[in-house]
C-alpha positions in Angstrom: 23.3 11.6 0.6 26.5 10.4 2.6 29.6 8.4 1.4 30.4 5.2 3.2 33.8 3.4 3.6 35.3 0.5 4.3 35.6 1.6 7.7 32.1 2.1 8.4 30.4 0.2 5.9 29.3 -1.9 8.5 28.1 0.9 11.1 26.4 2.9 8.4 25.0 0.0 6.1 24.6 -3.1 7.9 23.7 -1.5 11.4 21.0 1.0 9.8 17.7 0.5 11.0 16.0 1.4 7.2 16.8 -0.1 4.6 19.9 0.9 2.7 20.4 1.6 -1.1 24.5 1.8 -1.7 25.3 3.2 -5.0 29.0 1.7 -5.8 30.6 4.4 -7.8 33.6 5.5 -8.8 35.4 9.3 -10.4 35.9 8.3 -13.6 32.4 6.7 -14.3 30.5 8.8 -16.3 26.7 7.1 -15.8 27.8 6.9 -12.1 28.4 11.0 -12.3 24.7 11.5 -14.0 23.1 8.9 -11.3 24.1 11.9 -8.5 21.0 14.4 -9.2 18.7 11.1 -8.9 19.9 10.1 -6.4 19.7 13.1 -4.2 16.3 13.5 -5.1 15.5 9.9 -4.1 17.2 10.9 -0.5 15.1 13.9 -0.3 12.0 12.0 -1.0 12.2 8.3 0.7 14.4 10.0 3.2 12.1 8.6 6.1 11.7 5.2 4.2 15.0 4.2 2.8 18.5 5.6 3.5 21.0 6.5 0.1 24.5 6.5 0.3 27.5 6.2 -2.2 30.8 4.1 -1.9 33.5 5.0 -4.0 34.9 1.4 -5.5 38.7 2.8 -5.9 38.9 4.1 -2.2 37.1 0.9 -0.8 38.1 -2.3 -2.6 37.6 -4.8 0.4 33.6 -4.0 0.7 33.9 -3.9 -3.4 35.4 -7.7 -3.6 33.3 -8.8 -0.7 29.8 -7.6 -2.7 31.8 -8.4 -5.8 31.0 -5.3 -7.7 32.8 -5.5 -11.1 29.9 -2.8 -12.9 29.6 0.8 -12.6 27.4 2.1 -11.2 25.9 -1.2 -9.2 23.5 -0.3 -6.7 22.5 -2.3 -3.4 19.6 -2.4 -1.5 21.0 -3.6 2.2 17.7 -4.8 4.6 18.7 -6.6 8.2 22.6 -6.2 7.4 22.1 -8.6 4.3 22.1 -7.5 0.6 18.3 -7.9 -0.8 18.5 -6.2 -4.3 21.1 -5.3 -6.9 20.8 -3.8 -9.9 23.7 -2.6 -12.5 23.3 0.5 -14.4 22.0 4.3 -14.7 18.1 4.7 -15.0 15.5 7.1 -14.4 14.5 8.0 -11.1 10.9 6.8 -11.9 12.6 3.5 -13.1 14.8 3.2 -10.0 11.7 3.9 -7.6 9.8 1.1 -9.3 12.7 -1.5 -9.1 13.0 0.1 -5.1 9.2 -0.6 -4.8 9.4 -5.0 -3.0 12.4 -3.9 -0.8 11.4 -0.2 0.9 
């Protein structure tokens, strides 16, 4: 699972060719810390289906305010350079993989 900036945010997430899941996360977020383990394993799994990647919301405000995150952890399903999903909130991966299911 890779980190993404503001600097390549668009390389990495908009340019992908499979869809994208973005988890925006930050340090000091304690549901965001226990999403990590999940969210490997979802990158190990859907790896040739959907690509996972984390963006820390304190290093990287401008893609934060453009998406306009203001919950920990959000996650984003990017598709085609446009955002198609978000959902705010730890869960389960079997919860996450449903919620994944219309958008990978």
């Amino acid at each position: 699972m890779a980190d993404v900036t503001d600097a390549d945010f668009e390389t990495e997430v908009l340019g992908a060719e499979l869809p994208v899941l973005v988890e925006f996360t930050a340090g000091w977020c304690p549901p965001c810390r226990q999403m990590g383990p999940v969210l490997k394993a979802l990158a190990a799994e859907e790896g040739d289906r959907l690509k996972v990647v984390q963006l820390d919301v304190d290093s990287n405000p401008a893609t934060t305010n453009t998406y306009k995150v203001l919950s920990m952890p959000t996650f984003m399903v990017f598709r085609g350079g446009e955002p198609v999903k978000a959902m705010v909130g730890a869960r389960a991966k079997r919860k996450l993989l449903e919620e994944l299911a219309d958008v990978i």
